[in-house]
KEKE-3310 file (N, C-alpha, C; in steps of 0.2 Angstrom, whole numbers, plus 5000, padded with zeros to 4 digits):
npx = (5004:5009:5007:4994:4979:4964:4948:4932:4916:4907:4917:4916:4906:4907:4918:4911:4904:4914:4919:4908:4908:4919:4917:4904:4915:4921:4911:4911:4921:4929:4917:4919:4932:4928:4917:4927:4934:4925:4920:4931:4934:4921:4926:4936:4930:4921:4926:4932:4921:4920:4930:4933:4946:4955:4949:4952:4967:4962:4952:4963:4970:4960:4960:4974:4973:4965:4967:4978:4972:4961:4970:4976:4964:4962:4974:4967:4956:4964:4969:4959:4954:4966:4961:4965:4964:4955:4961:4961:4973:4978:4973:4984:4994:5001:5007:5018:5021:5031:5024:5019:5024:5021:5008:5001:5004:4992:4984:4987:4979:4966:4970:4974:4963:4952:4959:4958:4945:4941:4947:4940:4927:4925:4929:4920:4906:4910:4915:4904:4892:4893:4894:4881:4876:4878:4869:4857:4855:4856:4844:4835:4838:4835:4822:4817:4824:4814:4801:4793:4788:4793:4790:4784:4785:4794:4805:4808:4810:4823:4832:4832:4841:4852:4867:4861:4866:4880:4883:4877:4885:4899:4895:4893:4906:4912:4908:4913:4931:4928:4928:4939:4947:4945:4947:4961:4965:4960:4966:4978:4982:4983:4993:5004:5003:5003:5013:5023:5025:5026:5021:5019:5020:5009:4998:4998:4997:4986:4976:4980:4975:4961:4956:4959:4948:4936:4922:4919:4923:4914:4902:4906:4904:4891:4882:4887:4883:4870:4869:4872:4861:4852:4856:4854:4842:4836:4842:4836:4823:4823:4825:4813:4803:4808:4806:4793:4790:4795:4790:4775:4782:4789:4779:4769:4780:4782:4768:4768:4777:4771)
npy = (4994:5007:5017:5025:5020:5030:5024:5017:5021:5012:5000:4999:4994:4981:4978:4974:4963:4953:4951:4945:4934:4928:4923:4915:4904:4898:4897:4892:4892:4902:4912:4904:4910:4922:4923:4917:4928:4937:4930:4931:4945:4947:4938:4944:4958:4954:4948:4962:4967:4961:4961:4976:4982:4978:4985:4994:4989:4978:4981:4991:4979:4972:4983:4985:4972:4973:4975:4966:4956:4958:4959:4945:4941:4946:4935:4925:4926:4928:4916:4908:4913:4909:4894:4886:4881:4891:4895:4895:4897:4906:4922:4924:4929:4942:4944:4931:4934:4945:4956:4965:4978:4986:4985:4989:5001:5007:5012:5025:5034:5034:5035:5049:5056:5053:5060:5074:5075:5074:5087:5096:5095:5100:5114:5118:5115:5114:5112:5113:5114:5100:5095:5095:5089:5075:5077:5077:5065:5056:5061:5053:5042:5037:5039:5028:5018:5017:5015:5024:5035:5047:5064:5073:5085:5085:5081:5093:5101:5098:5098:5109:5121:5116:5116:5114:5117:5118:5106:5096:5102:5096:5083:5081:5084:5074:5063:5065:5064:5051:5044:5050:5043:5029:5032:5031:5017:5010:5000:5000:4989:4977:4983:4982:4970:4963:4970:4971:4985:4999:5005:5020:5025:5017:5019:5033:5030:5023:5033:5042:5034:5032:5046:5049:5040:5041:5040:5027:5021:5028:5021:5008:5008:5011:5002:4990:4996:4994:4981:4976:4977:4972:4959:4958:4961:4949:4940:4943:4941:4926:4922:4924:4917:4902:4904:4905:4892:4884:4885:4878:4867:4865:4866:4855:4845:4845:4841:4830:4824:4824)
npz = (5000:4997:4987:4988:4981:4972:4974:4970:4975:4976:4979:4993:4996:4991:5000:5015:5007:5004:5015:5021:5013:5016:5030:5027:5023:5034:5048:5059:5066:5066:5071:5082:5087:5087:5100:5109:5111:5115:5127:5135:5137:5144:5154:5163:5166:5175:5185:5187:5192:5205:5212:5215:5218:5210:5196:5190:5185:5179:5168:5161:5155:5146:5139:5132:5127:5117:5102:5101:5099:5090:5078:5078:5075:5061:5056:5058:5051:5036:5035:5032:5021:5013:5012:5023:5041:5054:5069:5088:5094:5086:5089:5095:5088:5084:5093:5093:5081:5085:5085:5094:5102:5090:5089:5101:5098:5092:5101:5104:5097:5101:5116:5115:5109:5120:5131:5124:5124:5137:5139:5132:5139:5150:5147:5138:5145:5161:5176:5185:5181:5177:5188:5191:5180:5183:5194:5190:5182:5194:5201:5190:5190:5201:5201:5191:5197:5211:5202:5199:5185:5177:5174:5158:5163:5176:5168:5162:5170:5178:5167:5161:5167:5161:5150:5136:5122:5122:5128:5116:5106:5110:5111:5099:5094:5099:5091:5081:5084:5088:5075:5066:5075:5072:5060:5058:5062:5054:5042:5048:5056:5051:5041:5051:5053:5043:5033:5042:5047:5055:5071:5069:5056:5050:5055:5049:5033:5036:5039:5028:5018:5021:5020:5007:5001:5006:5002:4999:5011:5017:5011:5016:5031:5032:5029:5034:5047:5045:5042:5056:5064:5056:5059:5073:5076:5069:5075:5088:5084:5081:5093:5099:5092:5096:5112:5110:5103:5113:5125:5126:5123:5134:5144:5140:5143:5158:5164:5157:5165:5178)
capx = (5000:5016:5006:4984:4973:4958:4943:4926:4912:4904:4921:4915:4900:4914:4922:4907:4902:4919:4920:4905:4909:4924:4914:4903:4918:4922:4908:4911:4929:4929:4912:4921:4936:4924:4915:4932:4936:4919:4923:4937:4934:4918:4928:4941:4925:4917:4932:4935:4915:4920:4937:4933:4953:4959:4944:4958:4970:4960:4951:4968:4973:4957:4960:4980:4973:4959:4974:4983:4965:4959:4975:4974:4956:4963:4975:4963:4953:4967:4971:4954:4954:4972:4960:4969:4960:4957:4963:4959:4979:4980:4971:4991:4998:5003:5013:5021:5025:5034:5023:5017:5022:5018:5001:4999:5004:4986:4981:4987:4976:4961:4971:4974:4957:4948:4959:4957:4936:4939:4950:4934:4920:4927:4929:4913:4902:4912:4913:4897:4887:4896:4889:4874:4872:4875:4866:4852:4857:4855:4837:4829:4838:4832:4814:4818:4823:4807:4796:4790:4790:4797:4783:4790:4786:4798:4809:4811:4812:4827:4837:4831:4846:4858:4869:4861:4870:4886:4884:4879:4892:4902:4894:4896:4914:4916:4905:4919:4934:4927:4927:4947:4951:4944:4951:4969:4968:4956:4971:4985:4982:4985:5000:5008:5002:5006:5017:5030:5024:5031:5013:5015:5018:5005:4991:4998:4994:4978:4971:4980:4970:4955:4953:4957:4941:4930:4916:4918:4925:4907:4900:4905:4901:4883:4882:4890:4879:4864:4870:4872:4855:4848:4859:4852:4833:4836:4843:4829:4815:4825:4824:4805:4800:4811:4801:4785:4789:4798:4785:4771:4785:4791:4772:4767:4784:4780:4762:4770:4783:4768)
capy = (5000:5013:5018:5026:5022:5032:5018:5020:5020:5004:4997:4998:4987:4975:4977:4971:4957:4950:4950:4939:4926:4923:4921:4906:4897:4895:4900:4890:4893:4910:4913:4904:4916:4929:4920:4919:4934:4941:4927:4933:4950:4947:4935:4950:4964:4951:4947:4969:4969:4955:4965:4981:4986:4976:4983:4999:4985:4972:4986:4993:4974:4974:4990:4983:4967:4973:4977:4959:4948:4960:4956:4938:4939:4946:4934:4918:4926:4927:4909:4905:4916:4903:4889:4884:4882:4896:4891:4898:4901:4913:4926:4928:4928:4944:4941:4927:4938:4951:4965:4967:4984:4993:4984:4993:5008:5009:5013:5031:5037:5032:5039:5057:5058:5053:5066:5079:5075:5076:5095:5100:5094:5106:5118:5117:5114:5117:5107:5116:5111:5091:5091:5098:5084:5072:5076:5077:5056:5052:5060:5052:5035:5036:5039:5024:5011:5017:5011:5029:5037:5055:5066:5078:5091:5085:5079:5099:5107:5094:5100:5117:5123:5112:5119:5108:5117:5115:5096:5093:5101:5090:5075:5081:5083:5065:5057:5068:5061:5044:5045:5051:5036:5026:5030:5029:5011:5007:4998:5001:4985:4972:4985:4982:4961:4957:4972:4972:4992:5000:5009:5025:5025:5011:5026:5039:5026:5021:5040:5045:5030:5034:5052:5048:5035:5044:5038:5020:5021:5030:5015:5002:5009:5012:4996:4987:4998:4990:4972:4972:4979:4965:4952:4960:4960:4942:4934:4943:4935:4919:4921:4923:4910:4898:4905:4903:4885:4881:4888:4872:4860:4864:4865:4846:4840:4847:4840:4824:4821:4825)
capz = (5000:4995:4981:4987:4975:4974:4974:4968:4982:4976:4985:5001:4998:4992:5007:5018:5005:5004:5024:5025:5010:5020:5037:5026:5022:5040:5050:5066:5066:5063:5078:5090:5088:5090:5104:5115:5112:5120:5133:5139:5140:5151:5162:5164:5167:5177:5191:5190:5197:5210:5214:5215:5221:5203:5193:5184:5181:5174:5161:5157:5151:5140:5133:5130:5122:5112:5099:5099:5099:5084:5074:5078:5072:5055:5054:5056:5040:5030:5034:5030:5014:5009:5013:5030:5047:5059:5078:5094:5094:5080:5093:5099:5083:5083:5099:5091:5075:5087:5082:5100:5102:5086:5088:5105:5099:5091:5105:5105:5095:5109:5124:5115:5108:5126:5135:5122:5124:5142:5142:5131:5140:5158:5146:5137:5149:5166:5182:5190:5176:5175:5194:5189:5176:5189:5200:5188:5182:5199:5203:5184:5192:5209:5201:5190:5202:5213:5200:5196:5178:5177:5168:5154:5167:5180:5167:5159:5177:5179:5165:5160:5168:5158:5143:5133:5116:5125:5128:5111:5103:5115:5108:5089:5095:5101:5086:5077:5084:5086:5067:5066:5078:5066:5051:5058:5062:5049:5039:5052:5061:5045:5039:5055:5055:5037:5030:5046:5044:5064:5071:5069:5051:5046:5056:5044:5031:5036:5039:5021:5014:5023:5017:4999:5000:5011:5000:4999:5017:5021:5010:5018:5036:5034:5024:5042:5053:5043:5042:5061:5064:5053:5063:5078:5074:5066:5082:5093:5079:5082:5102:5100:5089:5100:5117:5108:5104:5119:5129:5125:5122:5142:5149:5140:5147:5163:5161:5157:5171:5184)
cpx = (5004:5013:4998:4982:4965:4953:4936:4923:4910:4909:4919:4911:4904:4917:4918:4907:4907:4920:4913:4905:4914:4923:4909:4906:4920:4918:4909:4917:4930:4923:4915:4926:4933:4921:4921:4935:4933:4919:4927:4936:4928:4919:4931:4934:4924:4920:4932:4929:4918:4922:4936:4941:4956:4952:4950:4962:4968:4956:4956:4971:4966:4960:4969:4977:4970:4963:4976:4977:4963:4965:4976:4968:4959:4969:4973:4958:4957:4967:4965:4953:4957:4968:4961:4964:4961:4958:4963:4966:4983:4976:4979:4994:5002:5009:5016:5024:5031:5032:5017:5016:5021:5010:4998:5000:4997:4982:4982:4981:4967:4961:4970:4967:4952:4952:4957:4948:4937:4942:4940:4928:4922:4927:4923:4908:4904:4910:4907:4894:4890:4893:4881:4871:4872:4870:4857:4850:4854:4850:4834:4831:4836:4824:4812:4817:4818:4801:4790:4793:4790:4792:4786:4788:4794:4807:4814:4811:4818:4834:4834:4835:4854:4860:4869:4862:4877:4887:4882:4882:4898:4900:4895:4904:4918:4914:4915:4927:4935:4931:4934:4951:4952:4948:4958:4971:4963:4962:4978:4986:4985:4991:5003:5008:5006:5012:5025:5031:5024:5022:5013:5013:5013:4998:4993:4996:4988:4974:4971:4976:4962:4951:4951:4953:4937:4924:4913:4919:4914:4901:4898:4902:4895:4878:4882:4883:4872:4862:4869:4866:4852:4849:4856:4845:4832:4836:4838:4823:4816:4823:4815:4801:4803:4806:4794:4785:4790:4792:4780:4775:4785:4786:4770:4775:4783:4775:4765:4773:4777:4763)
cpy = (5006:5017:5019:5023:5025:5025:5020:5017:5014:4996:4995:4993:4981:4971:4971:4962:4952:4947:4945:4933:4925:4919:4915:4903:4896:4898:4901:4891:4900:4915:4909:4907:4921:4927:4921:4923:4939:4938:4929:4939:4951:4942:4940:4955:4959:4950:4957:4969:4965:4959:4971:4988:4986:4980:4990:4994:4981:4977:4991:4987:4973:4977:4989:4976:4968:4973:4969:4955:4951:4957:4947:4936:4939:4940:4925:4920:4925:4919:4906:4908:4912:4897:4884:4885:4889:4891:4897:4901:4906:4920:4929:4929:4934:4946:4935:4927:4945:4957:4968:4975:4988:4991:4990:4999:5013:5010:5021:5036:5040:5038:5048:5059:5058:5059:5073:5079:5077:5083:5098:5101:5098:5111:5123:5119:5116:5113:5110:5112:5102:5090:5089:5090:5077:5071:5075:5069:5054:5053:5056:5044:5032:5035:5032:5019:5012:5014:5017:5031:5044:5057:5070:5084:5092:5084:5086:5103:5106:5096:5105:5120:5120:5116:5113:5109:5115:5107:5094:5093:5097:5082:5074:5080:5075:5060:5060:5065:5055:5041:5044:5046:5033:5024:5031:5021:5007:5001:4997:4993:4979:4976:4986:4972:4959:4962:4973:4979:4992:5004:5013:5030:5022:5018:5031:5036:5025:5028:5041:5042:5031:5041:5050:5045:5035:5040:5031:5019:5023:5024:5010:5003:5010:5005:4991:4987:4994:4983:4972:4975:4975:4960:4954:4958:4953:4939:4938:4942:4928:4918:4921:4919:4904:4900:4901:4895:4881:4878:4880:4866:4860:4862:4857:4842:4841:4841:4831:4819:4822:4819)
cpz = (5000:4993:4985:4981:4978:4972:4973:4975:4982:4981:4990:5003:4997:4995:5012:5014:5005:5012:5026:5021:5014:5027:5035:5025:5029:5047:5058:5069:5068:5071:5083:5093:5092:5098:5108:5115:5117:5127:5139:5143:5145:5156:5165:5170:5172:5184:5193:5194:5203:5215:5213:5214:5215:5198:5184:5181:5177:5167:5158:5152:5147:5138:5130:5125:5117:5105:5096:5095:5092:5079:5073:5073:5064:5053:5053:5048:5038:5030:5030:5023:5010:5010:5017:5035:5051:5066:5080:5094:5090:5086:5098:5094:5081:5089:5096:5083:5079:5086:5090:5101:5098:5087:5094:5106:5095:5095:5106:5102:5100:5114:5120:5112:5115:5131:5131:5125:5132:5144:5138:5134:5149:5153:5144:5139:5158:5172:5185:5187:5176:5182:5194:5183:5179:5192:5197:5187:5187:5200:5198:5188:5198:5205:5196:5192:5208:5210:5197:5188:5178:5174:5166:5159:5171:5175:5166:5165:5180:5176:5161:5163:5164:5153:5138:5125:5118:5123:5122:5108:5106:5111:5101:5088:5095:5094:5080:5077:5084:5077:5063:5069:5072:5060:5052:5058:5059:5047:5043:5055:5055:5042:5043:5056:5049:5031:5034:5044:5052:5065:5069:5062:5048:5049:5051:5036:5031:5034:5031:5016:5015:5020:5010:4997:5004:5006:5000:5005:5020:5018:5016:5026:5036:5032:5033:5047:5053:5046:5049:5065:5062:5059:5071:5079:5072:5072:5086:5090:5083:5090:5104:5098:5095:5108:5114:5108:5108:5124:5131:5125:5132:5145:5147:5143:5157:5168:5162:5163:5176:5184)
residu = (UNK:UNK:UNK:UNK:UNK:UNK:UNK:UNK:UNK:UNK:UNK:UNK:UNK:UNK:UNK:UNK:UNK:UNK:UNK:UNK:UNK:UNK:UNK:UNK:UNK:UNK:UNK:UNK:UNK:UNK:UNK:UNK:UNK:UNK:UNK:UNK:UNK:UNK:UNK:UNK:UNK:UNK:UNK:UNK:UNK:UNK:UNK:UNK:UNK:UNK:UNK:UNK:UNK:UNK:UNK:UNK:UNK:UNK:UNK:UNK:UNK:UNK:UNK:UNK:UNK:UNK:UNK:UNK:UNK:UNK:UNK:UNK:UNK:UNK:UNK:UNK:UNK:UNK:UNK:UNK:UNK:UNK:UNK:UNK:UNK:UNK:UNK:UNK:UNK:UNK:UNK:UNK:UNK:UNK:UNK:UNK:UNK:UNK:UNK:UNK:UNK:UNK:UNK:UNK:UNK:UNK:UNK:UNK:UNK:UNK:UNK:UNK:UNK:UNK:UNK:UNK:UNK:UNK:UNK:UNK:UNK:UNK:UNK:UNK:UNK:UNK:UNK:UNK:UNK:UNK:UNK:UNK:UNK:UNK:UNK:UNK:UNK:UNK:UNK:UNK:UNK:UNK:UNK:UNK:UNK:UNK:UNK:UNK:UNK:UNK:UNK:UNK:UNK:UNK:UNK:UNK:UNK:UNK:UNK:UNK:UNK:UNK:UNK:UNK:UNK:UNK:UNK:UNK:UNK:UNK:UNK:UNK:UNK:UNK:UNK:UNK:UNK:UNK:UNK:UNK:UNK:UNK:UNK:UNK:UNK:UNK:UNK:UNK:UNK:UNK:UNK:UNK:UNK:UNK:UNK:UNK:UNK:UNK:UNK:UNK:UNK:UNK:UNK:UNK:UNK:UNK:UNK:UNK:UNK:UNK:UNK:UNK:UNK:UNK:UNK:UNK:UNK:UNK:UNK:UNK:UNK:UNK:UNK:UNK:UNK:UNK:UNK:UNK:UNK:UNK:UNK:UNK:UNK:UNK:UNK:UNK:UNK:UNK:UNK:UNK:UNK:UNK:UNK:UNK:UNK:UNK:UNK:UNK:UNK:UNK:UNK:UNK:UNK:UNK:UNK:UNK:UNK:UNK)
# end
């Protein structure tokens, strides 16, 4: 990738549909990667609730691995792409290519966009007003978990003092850098797996690829945002058909055993 090419938009759709014929050639393989991946990270989260003393250590090792496990992930597709199996042990692979630390240097872009978000949202908005929002969170969840329902009365007496321009520019800000993460380690994470590309070149890379195909780039993300809206809606159809039939299957075995 020395050499950009500009890409037509219809690329993006490409993008996506290429990324799920390779997910039917290895379906199971491929979802249980994913699968212990999710694993993991809610055994981690799961032990900081328990541990409250470990709960910064154990979500700074997520946010340190989420990097490795992704790169793994890309490179059980590729295998899969060569017709090869994916393995649970390719989610190290890129600890066992030495590209440790440029991987986890995709993380900077993270940390300096969550501190920039947090110098702006004091300056923005202003500690008075972040207690103020607070304090507001806490009475709509107090009335919440009593079982009452807030009436738009209560809710607009609540935050009628809030700078609710402030806080949305604030939010447009974050959707904004979000955006900028993105398109740094769009590419950076596979031209640091399979180009032996150091981090901080492979993000100047990804972004400069990202700009020049903004259109296919916005493609294929809306495209995604869709599919897993589908996948989402699908599996809670699924989750309902299955109660529904469950439901009479349980009650005649019930019925039965009695």
């Amino acid at each position: 990738m020395d050499t950009i090419r500009k890409l037509p938009a219809s690329d993006g759709a490409e993008w996506l549909l290429g990324g799920f014929a390779l997910l039917r050639r290895a379906p199971l393989a491929l979802g249980m990667l994913g699968a212990l991946w999710g694993l993991l990270t809610s055994a981690v989260l799961t032990v900081a609730l328990a541990v409250p003393g470990l709960a910064t250590v154990l979500q700074l090792l997520v946010a340190l691995a989420g990097p490795v496990l992704f790169a793994g992930l890309l490179w059980a597709v590729r295998e899969v792409a060569h017709d090869r199996p994916a393995l649970p042990a390719h989610l190290l692979q890129g600890v066992h290519e030495g590209r440790l630390p440029a991987l986890l240097t995709t993380l900077l872009p993270q940390v300096a966009a969550g501190l920039l978000l947090g110098v702006l949202l004091l300056v923005l908005v202003g500690p008075q007003q972040l207690q103020h929002l607070a304090d507001v969170s806490q009475q709509l969840n107090a009335l919440a978990q009593s079982g009452q329902q807030a009436t738009p009365e209560q809710v607009e007496a609540l935050v009628s003092d809030l700078p609710a321009g402030r806080i949305l520019l604030w939010l447009l800000l974050g959707v904004a850098a979000a955006v900028a993460v993105a398109m740094t380690v769009f590419v950076s994470v596979p031209r640091i797996l399979f180009d032996r590309r150091e981090g901080l070149p492979a993000m100047g890379d990804s972004l400069r690829a990202c700009v020049h195909n903004l259109p296919a780039l916005a493609v294929f993300l809306l495209l995604a945002v869709v599919a897993m809206f589908a996948i989402y809606f699908g599996v809670l159809l699924l989750q309902l058909v299955l109660q529904l039939l469950a439901g009479p299957l349980v009650a005649m075995w019930g019925r039965n055993c009695c």
